[in-house]
N, C-alpha and C positions, 0 to 999 in steps of 0.2 A: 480514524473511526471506521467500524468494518465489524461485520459478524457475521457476513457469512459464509463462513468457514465453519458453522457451531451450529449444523442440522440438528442435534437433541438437544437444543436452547432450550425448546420450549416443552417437553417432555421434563428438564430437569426441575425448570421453577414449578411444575404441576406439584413435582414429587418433594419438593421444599414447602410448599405450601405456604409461598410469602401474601399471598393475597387473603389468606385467614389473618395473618400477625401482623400486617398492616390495616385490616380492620379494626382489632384490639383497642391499636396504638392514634388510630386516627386521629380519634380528640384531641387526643396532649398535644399531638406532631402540630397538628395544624397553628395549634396557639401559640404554640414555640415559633414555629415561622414566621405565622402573621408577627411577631414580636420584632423577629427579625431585620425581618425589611420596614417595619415601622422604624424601628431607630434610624435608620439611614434617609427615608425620603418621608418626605412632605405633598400630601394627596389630598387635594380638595373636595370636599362631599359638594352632590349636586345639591340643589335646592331645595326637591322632595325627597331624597335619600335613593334614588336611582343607579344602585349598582351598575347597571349597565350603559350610562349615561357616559358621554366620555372627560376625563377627570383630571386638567393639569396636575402635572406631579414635577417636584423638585427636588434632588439629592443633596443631601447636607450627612454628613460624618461624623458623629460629636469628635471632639478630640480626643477623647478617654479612649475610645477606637483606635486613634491613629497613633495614640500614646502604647495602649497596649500591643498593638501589631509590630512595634520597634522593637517593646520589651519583649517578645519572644524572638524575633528574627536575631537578636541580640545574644538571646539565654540559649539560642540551637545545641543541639547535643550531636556534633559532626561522628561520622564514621571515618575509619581510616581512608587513605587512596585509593582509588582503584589498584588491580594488581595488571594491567594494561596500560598502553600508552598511548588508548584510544577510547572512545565511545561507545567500545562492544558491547562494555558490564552497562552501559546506560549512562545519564548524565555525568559529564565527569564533577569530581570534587571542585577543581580549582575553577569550574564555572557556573558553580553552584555559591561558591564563598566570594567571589567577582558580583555576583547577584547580588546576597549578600547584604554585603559591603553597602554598595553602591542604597538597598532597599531602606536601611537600618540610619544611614547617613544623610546622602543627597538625594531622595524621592520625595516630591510632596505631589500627593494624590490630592489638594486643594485646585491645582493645576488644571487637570481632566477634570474635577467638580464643577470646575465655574465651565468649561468647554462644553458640557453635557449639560447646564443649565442656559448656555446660551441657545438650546436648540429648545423646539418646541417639544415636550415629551408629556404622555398619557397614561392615564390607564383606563383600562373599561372592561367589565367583566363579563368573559363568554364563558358558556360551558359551565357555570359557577365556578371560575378561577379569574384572578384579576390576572389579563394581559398588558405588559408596559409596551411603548411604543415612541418612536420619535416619529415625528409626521414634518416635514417640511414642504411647505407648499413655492411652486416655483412662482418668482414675478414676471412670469413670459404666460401670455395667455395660450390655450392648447397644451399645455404642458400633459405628458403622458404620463400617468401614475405607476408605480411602481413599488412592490413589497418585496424587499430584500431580507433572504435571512442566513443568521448566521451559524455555526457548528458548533463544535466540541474542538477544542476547548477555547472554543472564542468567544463573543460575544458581541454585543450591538459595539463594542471598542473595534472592533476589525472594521465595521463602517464606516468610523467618522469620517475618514478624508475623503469617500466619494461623493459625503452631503452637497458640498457647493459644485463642485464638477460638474454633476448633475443635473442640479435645480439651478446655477447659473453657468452653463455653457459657455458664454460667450464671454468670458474671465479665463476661460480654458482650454480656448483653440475652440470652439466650436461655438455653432452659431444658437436662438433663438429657437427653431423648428426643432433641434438635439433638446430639447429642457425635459425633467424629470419633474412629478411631484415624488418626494420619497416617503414610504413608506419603513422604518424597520424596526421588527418586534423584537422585544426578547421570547428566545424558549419559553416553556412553563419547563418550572424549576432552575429557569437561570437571572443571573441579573438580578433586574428587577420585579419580572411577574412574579406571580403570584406560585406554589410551590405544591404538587396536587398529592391531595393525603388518601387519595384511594389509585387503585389499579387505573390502566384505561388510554394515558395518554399518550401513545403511540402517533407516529409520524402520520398516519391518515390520519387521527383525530387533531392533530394540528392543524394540518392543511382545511382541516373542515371549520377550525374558528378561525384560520385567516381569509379565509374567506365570507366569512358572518362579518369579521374587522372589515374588510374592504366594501361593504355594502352600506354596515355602519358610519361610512366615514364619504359614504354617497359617491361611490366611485359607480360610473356604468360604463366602463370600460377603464382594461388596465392590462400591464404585463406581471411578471414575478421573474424571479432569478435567487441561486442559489448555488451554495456549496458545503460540502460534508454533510449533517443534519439539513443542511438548507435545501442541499438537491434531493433528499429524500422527501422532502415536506413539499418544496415545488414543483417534481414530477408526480406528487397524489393530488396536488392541485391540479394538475395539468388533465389527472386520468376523472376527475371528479367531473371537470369541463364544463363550470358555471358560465353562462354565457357570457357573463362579464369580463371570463380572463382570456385575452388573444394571443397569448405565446407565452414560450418563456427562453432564460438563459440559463446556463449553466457551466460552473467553469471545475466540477468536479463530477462529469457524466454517468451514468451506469448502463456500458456497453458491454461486457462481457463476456461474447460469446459463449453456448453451453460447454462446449469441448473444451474451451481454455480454461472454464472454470472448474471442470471435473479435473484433467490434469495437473489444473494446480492442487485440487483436494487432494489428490492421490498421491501429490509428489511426484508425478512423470514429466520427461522431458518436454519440453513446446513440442505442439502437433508440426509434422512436414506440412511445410508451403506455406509458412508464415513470411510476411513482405518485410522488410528493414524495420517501418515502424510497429508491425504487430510485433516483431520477436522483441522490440525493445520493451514494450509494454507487456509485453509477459513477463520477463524475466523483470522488470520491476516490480510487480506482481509477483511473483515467488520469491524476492529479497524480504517484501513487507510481509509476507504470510508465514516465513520462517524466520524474520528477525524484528519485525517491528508491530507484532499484534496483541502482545502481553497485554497492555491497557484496555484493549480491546475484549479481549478474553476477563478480565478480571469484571470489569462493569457490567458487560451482560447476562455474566454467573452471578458476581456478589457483589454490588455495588452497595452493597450496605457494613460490609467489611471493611469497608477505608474509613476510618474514624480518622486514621492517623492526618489526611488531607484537610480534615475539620479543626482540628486540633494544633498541627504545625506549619507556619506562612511558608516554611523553606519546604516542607511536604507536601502542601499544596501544589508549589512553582516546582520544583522536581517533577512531580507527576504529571502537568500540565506540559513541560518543554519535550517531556522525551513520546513525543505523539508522532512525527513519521523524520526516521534520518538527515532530512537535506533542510528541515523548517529546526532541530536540533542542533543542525552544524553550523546554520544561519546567526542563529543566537548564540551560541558559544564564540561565535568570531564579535558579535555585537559587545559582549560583555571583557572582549580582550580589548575595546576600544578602536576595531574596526567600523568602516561606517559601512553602514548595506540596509537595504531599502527599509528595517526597522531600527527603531532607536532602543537604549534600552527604556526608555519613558515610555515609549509604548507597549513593552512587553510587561512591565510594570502595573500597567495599566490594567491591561487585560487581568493580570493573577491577581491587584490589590480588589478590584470589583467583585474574583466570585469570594476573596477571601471577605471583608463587609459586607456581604450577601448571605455568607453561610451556604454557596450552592454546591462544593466541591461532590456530596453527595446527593442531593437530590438533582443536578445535570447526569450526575453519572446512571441515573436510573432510566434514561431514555435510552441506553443500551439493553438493559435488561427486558424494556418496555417494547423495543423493535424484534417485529416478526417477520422482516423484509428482507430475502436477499438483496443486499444493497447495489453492489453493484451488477446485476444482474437485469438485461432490458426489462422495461415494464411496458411495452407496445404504447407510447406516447402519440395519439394521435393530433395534438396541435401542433404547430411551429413551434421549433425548439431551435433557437442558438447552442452553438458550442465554441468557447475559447478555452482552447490549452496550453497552460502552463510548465512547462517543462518539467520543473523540480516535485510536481504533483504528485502523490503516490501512485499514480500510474499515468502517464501522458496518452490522453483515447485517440489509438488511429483515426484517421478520417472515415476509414473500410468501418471499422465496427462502431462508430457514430453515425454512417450513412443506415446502417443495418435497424441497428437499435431506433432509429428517431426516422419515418419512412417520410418524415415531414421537415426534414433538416434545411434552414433556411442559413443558417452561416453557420461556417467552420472554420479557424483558425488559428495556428499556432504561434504563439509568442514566444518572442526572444530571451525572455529571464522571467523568472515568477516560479513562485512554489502556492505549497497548500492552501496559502492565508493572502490569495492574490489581489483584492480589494485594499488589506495593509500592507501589503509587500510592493503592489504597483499600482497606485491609486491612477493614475493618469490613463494609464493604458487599459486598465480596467473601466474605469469612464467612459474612454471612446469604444471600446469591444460593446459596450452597450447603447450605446449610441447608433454605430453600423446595426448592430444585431437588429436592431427596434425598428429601423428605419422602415421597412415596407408594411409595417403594421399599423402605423400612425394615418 
């Protein structure tokens, strides 16, 4: 996820004029949605009909769903091989038909249904758009709150495994004082929320109803953490600095330096007197900006061009896997029957959610919607934790996270983890927030 490489982004949608033809279209889109996500979950009206009350919700799937998403993954209409004997051209064939296989046969998304109804989950409407949310509250008293959010192309599915870690510590290697309440929403336009039929919703306005949610839900004091979409939304939280929120984490930073990021736009070599770990972080930074930003590019031009991800379960999952090299290579070893920190149950999980959702397009329009150099400092003056992940599309020196965050309260780099390091390494993602919190409680 990344656009800033696309300075005339916002000069081009002016000159497309999609905010006239999403006017037009509003009515219809909206009803189509709400239809949507009605077939899939079960939302309790309050008492006096209080949109904004907060509103158990339940996911249920008819089966005609689950019957039809076989019949196409079934009916796919494959392309020849690659003409490589690699991952260049993109996803390859034989780990797309391994998906497949596997999606069409042995998946039951009943699985994750009952997993996601054992947990406490919401909705409540800010902004006039229904936000969903899972809320668990811990059984340790003092427990420190906490709103976790998630990216592109993930979803509240990348969280599950750090619910109990969190909110029961001491099942986990840690004690009582480590407890979490958890907080984690879906996007608007993913999942579950609500799916927004006008302009507007850009990562500040996110950050501005998660923070309306954490008031609603009578928090007076809390942290946030984030990565991809999540760190964008949790460092506008951070810059908004409601009293309520005391720090945050982040395990996908925006340190950037100016000059590293001009030379990358230009194509010029790493600037002299970069340390071991800055040069390594450039030049993973110039591998993703010349080989891994297509999606990137496509969604925040024309994110309304992808019918096809609406339309095909194997188009959808193709599109979604080939997001940065090393979370790519991750899951093609997954699907040849290796084991590594995901299963394929749970990569399944992820694609069957936005594919029951209908989000493939309306998540992709938060590209479109972002006017933020992302990774690019945004002078964050709260506490800010940083854990990196090595496999990350770019690993943040310590030099350009002390720079970037002049409030840097932990820094640390981990032994294995990529993009999606919540589902990739629940454990150690756990405790990285655990340390990070600690002098703030």
């Amino acid at each position: 996820m990344q656009n800033d490489i696309l300075p005339q982004t916002s000069s081009r949608r002016r000159f497309l004029g999609v905010a006239a033809a999403t006017a037009v279209a509003g009515a219809l889109s909206q009803l189509a949605f709400a239809e949507t996500n009605r077939a899939i979950t079960e939302v309790a009206s309050s008492a006096d009909g209080d949109k904004t009350a907060i509103r158990p919700l339940r996911v249920h799937a008819p089966q005609s769903q689950l019957d039809e998403l076989k019949r196409r993954i079934k009916a796919t209409r494959w392309p020849e091989r690659e003409t490589v004997a690699d991952a260049s051209q993109g996803v390859q064939l034989s780990t797309m038909q391994n998906l497949a296989r596997y999606w069409a046969t042995d998946y039951d998304w009943r699985r994750v249904e009952a997993r996601l109804n054992a947990l406490p989950q919401f909705v409540t409407e800010i902004d006039g758009l229904d936000i969903h949310f899972i809320h668990v509250r811990s059984k340790h008293p003092d427990a420190l709150p906490v709103i976790v959010t998630h990216g592109w192309p993930g979803s509240i599915v990348e969280q599950l495994k750090i619910v109990d870690p969190l909110t029961n510590p001491t099942a986990h290697g840690g004690t009582a004082s480590d407890a979490f309440d958890v907080v984690i929403p879906s996007l608007p336009g993913y999942g579950f929320s609500g799916k927004p039929a006008t302009t507007g919703w850009d990562p500040v306005r996110i950050a501005r109803a998660w923070v309306v949610l954490m008031k609603r839900l009578g928090y007076t004091r809390y942290v946030a953490q984030g990565g991809d979409w999540g760190n964008a939304v949790t460092e506008q939280m951070a810059l908004l600095a409601p009293p309520e929120l005391l720090g945050i984490h982040t395990n996908m930073p925006a340190t950037v330096p100016e000059n590293i990021a001009e030379a990358l736009k230009l194509g010029e070599p790493a600037p002299a007197g970069l340390s071991a770990d800055e040069k390594h972080a450039f030049d993973q930074l110039d591998y993703f900006y010349k080989h891994g930003l297509g999606y990137a590019l496509e969604m925040a031009n024309r994110p309304q061009t992808l019918y096809g991800i609406e339309d095909s379960p194997v188009g959808l999952a193709a599109w979604m896997l080939d997001h940065d090299a090393s979370s790519q290579a991750l899951i093609a070893r997954v699907f040849e029957g290796q084991s590594e920190g995901l299963s394929r149950d749970d990569i399944l999980d992820n694609v069957t959610l936005y594919w029951l959702t209908n989000t493939g397009i309306s998540s992709a329009r938060l590209y479109w919607e972002n006017k933020l150099n992302f990774f690019a400092p945004k002078h964050v003056a709260l506490p800010v934790a940083v854990s990196v992940f090595p496999d990350e599309i770019y690993a943040a020196p310590q030099s350009w996270a002390e720079k970037a965050y002049p409030n840097l309260i932990h820094y640390r780099r981990l032994p294995k983890g990529g993009h999606f390091a919540a589902w990739e390494q629940p454990q150690a993602f756990s405790e990285e927030l655990r340390v990070s919190f600690r002098s703030l409680r």
